[in-house]
Biopython code that builds the backbone (N, CA, C, O; Angstrom):
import numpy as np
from Bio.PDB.StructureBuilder import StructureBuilder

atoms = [
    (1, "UNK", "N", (15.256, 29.731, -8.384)),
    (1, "UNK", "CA", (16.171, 29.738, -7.274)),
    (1, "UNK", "C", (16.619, 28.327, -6.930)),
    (1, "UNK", "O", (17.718, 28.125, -6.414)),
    (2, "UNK", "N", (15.734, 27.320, -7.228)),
    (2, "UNK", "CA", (16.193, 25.618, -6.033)),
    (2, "UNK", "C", (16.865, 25.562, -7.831)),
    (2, "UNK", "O", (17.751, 24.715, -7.711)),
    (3, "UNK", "N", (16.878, 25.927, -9.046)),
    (3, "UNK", "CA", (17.744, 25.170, -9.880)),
    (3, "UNK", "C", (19.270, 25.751, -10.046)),
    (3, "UNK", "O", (20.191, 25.312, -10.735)),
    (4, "UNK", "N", (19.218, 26.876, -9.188)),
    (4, "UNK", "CA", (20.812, 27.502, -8.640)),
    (4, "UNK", "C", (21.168, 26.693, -7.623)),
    (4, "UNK", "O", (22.348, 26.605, -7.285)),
    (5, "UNK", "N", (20.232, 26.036, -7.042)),
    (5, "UNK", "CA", (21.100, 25.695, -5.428)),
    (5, "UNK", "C", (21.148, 23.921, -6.160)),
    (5, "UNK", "O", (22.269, 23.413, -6.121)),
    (6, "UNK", "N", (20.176, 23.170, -6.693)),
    (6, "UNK", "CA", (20.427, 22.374, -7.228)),
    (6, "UNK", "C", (21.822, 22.039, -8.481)),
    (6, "UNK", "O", (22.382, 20.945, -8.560)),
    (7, "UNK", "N", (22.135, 23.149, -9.285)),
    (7, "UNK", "CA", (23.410, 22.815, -9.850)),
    (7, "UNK", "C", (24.490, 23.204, -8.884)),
    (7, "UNK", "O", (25.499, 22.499, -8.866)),
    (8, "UNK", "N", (24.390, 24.473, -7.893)),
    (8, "UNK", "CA", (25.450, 23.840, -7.160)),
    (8, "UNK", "C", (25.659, 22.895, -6.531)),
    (8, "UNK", "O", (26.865, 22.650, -6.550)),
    (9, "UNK", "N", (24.985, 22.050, -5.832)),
    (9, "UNK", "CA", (25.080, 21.022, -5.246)),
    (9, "UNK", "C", (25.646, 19.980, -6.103)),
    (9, "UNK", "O", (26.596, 19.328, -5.671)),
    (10, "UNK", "N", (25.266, 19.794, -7.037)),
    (10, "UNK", "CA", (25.361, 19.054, -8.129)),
    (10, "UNK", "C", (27.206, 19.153, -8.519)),
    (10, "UNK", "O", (27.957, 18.211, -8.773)),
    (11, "UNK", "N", (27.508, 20.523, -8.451)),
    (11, "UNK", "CA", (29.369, 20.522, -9.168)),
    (11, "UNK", "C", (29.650, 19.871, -7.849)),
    (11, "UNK", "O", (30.286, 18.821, -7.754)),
    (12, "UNK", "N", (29.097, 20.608, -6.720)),
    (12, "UNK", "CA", (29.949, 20.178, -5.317)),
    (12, "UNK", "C", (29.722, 18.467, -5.278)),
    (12, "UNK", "O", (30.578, 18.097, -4.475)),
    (13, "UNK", "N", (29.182, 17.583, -5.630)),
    (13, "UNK", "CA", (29.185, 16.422, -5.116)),
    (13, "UNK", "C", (29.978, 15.796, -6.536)),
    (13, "UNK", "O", (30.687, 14.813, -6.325)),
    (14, "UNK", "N", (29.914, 16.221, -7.736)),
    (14, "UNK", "CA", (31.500, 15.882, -8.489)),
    (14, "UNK", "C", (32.482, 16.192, -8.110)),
    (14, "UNK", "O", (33.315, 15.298, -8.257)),
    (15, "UNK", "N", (32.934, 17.251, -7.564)),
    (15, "UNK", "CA", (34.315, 17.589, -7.063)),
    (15, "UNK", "C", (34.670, 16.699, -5.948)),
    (15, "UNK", "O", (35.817, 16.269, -5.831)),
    (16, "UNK", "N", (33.629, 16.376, -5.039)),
    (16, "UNK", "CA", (33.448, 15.210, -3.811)),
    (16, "UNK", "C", (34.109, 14.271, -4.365)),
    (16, "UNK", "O", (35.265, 13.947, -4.093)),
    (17, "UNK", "N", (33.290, 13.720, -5.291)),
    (17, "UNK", "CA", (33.544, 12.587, -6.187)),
    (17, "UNK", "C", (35.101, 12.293, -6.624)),
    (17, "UNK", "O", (35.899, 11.411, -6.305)),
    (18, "UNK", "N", (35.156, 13.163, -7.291)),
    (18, "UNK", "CA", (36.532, 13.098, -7.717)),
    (18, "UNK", "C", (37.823, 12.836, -6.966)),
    (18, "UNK", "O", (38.619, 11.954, -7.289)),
    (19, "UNK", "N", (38.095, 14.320, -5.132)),
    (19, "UNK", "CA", (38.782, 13.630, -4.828)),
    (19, "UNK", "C", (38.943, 12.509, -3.637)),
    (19, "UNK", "O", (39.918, 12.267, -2.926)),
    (20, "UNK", "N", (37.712, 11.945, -3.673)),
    (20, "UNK", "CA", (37.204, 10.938, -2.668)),
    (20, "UNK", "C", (37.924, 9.869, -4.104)),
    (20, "UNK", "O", (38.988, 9.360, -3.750)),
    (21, "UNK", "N", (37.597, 9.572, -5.263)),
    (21, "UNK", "CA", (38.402, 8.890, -6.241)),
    (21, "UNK", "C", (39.971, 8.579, -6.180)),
    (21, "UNK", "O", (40.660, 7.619, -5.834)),
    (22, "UNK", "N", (40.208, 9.940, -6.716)),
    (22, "UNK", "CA", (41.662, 10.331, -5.853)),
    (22, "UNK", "C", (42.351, 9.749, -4.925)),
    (22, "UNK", "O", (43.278, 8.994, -5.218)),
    (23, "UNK", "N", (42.038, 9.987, -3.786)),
    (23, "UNK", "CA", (42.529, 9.160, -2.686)),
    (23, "UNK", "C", (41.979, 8.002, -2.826)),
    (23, "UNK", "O", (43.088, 7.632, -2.440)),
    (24, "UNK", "N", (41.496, 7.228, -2.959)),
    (24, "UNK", "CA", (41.000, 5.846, -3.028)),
    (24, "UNK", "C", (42.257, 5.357, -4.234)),
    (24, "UNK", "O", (42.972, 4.365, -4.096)),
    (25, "UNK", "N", (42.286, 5.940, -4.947)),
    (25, "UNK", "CA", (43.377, 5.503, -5.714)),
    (25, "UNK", "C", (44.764, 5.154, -5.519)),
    (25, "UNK", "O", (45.533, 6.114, -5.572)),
    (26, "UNK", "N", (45.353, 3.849, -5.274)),
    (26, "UNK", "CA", (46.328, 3.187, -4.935)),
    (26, "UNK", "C", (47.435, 2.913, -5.954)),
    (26, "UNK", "O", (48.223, 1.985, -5.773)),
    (27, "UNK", "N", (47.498, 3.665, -6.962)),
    (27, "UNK", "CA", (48.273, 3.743, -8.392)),
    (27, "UNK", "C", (49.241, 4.967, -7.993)),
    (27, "UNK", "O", (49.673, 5.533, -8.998)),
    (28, "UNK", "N", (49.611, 5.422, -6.990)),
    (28, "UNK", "CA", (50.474, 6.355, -6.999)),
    (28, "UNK", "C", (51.769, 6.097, -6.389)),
    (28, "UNK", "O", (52.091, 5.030, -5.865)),
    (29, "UNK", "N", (52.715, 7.455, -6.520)),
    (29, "UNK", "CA", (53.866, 6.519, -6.222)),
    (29, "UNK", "C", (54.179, 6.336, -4.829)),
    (29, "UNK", "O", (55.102, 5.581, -4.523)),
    (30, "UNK", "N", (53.264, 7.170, -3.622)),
    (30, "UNK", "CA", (53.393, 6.187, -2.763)),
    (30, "UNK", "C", (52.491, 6.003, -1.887)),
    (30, "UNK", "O", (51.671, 6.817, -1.461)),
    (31, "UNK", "N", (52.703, 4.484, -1.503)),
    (31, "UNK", "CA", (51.882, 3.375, -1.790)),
    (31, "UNK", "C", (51.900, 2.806, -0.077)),
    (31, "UNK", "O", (50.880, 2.383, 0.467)),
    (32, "UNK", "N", (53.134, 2.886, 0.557)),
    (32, "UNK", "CA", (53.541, 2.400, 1.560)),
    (32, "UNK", "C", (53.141, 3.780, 3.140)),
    (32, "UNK", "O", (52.803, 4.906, 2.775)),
    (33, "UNK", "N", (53.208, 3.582, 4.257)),
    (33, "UNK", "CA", (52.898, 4.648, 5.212)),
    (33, "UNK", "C", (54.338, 5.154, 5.235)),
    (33, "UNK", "O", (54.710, 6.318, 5.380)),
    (34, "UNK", "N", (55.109, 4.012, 5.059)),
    (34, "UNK", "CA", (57.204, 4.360, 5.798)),
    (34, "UNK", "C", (57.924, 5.022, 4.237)),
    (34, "UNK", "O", (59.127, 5.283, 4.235)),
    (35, "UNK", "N", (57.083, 5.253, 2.965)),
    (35, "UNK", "CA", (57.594, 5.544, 1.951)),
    (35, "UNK", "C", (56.974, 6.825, 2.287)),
    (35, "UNK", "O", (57.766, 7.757, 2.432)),
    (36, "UNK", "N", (55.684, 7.084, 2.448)),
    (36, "UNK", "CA", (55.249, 8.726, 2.940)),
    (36, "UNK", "C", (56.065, 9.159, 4.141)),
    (36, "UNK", "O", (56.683, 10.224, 4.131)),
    (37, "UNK", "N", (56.066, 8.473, 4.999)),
    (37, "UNK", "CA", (56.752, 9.087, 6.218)),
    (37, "UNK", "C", (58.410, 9.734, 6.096)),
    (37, "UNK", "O", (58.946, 10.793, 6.422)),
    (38, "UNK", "N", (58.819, 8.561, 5.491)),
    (38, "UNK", "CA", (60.594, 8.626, 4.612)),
    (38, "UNK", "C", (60.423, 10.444, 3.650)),
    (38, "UNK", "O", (61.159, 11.414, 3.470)),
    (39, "UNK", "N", (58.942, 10.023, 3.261)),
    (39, "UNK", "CA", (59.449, 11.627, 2.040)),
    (39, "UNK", "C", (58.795, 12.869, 3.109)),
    (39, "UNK", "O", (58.915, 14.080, 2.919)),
    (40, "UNK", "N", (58.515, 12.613, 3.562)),
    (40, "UNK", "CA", (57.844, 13.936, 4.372)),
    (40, "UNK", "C", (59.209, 14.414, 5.617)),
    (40, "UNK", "O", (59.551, 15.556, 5.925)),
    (41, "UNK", "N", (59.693, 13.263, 6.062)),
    (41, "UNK", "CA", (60.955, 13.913, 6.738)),
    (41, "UNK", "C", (62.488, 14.110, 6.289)),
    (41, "UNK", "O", (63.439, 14.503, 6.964)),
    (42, "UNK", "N", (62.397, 13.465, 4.088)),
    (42, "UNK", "CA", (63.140, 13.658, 3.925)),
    (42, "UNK", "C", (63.316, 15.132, 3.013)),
    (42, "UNK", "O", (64.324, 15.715, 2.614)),
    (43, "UNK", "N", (61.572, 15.498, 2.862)),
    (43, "UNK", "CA", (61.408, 16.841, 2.392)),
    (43, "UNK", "C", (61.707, 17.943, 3.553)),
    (43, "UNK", "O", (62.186, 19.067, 3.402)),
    (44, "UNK", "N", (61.330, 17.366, 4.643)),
    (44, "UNK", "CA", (61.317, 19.002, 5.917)),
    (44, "UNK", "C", (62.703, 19.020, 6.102)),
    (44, "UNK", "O", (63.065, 20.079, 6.615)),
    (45, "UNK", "N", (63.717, 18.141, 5.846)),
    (45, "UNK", "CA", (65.066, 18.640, 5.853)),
    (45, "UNK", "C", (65.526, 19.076, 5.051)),
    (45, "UNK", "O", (66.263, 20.036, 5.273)),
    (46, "UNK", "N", (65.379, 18.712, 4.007)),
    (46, "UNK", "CA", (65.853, 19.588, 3.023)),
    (46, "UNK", "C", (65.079, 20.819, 2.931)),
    (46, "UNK", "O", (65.770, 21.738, 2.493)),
    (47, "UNK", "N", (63.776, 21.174, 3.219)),
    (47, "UNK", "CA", (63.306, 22.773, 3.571)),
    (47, "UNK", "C", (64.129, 23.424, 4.313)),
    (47, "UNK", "O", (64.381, 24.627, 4.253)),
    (48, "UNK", "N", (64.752, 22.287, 5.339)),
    (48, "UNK", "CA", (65.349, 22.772, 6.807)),
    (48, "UNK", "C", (66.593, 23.650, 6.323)),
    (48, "UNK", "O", (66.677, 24.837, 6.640)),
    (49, "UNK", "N", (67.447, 23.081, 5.628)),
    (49, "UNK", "CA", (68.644, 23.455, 5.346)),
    (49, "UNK", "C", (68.383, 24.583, 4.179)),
    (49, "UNK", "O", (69.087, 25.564, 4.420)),
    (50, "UNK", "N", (67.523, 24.770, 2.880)),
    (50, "UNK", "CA", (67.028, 25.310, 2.152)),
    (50, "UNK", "C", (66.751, 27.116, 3.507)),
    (50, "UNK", "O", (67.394, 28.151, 3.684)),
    (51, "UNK", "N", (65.933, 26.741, 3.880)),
    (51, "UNK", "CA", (65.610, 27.856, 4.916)),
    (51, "UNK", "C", (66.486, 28.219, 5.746)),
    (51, "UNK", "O", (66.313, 29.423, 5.935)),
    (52, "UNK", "N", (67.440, 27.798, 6.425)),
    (52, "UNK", "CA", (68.659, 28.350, 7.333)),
    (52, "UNK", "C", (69.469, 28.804, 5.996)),
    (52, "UNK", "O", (69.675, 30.014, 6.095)),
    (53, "UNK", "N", (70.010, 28.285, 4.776)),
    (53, "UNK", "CA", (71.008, 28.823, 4.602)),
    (53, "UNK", "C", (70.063, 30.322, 3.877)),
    (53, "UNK", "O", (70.457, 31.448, 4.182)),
    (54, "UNK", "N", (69.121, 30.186, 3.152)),
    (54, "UNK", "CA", (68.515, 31.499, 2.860)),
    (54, "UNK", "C", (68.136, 32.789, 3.810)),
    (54, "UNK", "O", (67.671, 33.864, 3.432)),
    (55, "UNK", "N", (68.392, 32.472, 4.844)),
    (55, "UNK", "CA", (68.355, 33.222, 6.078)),
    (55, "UNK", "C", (69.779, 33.779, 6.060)),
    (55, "UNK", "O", (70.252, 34.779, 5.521)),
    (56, "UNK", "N", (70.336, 32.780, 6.848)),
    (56, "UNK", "CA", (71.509, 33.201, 7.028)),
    (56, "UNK", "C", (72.529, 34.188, 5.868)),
    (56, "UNK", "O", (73.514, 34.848, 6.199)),
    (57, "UNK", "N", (72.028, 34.071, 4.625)),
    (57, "UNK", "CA", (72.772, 34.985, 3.434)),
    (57, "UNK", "C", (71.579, 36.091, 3.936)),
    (57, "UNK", "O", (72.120, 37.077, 4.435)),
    (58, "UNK", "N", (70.362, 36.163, 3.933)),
    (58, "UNK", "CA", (70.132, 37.414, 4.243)),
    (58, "UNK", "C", (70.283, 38.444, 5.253)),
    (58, "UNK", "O", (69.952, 39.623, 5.136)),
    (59, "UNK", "N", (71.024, 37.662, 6.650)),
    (59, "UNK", "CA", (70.813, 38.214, 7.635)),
    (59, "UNK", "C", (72.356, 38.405, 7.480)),
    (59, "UNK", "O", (72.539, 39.207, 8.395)),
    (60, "UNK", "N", (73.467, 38.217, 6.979)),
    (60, "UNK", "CA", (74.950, 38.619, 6.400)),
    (60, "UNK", "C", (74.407, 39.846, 5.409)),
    (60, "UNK", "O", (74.680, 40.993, 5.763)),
    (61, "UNK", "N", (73.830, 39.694, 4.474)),
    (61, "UNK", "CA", (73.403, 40.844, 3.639)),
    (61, "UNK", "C", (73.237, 41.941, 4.382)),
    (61, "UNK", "O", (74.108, 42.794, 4.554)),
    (62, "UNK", "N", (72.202, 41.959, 4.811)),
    (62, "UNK", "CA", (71.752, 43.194, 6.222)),
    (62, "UNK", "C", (72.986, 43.906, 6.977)),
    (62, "UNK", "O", (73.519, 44.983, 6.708)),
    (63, "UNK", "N", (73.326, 42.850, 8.152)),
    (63, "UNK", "CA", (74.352, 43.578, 8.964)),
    (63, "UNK", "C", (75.655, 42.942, 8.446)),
    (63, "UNK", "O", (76.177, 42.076, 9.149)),
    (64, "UNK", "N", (76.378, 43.386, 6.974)),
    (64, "UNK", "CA", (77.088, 43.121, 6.607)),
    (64, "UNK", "C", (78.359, 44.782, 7.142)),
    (64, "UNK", "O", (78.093, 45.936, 6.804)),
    (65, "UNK", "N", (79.562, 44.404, 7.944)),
    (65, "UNK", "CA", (80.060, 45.273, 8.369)),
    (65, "UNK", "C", (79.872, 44.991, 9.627)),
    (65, "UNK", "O", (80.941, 45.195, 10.202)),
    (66, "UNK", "N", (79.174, 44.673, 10.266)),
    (66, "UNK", "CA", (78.738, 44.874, 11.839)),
    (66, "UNK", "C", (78.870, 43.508, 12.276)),
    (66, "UNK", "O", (78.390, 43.315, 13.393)),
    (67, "UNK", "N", (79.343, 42.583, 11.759)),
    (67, "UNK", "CA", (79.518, 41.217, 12.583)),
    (67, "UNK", "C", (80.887, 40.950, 12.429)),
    (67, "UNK", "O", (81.669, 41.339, 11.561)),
    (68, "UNK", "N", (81.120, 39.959, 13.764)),
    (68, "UNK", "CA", (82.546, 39.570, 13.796)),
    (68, "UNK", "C", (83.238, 39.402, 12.855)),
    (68, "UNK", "O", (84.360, 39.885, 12.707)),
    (69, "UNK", "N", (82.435, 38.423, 11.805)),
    (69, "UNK", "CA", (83.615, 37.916, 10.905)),
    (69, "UNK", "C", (83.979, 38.752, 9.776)),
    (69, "UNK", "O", (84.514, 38.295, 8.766)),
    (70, "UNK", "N", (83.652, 40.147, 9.966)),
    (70, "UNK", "CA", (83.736, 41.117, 9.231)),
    (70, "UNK", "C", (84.825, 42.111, 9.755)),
    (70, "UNK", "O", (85.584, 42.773, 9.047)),
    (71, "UNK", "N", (84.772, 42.100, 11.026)),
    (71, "UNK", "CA", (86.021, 43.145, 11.726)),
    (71, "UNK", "C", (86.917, 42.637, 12.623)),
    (71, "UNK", "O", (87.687, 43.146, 13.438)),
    (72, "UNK", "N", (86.616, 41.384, 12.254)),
    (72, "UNK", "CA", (87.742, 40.647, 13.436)),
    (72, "UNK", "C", (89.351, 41.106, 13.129)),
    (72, "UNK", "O", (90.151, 41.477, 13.988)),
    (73, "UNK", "N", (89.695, 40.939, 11.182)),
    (73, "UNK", "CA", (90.717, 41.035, 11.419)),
    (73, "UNK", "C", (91.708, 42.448, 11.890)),
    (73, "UNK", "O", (92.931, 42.544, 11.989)),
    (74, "UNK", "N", (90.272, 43.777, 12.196)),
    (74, "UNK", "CA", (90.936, 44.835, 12.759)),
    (74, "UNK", "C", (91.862, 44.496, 14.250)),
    (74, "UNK", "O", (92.960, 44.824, 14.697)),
    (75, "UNK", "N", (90.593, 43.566, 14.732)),
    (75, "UNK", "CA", (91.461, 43.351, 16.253)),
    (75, "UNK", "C", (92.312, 42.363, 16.284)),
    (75, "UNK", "O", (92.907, 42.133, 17.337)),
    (76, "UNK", "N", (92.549, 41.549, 15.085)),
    (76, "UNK", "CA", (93.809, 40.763, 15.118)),
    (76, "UNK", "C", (95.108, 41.553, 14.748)),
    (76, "UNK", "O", (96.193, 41.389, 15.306)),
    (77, "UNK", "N", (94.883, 42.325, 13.856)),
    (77, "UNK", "CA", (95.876, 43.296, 12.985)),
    (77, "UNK", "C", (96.494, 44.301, 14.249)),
    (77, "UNK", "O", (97.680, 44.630, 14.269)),
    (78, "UNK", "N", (95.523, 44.727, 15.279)),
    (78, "UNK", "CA", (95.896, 45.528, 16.296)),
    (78, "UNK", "C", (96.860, 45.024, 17.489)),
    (78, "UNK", "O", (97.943, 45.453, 17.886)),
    (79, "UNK", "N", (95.960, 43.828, 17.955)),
    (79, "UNK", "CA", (96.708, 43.014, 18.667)),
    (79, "UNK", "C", (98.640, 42.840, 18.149)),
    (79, "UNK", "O", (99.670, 43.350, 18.591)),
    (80, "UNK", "N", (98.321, 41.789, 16.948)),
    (80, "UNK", "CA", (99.640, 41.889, 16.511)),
    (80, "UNK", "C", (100.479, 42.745, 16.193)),
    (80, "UNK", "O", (101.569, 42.431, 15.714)),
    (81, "UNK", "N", (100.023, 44.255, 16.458)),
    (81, "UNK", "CA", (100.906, 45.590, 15.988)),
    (81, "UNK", "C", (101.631, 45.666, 17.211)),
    (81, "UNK", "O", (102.861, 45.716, 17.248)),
    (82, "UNK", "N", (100.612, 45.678, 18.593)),
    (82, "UNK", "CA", (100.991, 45.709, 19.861)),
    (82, "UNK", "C", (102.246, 44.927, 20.423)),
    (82, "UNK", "O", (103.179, 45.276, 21.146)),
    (83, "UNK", "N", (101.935, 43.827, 19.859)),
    (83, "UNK", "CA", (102.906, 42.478, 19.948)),
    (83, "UNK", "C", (104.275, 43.079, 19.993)),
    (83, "UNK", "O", (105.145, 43.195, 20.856)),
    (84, "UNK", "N", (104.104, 43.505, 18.416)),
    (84, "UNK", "CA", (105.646, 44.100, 17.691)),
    (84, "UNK", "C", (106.434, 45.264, 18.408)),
    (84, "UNK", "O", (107.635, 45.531, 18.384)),
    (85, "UNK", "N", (105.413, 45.850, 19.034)),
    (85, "UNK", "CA", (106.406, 46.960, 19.667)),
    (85, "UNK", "C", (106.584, 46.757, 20.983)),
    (85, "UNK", "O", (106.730, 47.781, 21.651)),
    (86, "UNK", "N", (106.619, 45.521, 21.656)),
    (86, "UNK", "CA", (106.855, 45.301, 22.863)),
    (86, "UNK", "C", (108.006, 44.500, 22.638)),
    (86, "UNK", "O", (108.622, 44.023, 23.591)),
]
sb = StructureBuilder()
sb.init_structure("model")
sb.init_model(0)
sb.init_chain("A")
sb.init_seg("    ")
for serial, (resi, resn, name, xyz) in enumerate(atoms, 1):
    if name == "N":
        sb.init_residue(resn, " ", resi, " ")
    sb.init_atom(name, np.array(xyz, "f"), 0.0, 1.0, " ", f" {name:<3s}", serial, name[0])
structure = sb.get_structure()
């Protein structure tokens, strides 16, 4: 039984190892706090826009027919019929 709990302990303090290594490691590409900070808010915008427009095509998909820019031109077409016969 202690040579089960002994090899686990044993992977768990290589894996420690490793990414305690990892991060200690200053060879990556970034290096700076304002080069992480720059990609982390220049990634959540581009999620940002990535995610609204994938929304927005699905939520046109859905109630496609039932929104304005789908029947507007009935009530323009009506309006202007009205127009004509006055």
């Amino acid at each position: 039984m202690s040579s089960i709990f002994g090899t686990i302990y044993k992977y768990e303090n290589q894996q420690h190892h490793r990414v305690g290594s990892m991060a200690n490691d200053r060879s990556g590409l970034i290096k700076r706090n304002t080069v992480f900070l720059g990609t982390v808010f220049a990634s959540a915008f581009a999620l940002e826009i990535a995610f609204d427009t994938t929304s927005n095509k699905i939520w046109d998909a859905v109630n496609r027919g039932r929104q304005w820019k789908d029947i507007k031109y009935r009530y323009l077409q009506k309006a202007e019929d009205e127009d004509d016969d006055e």
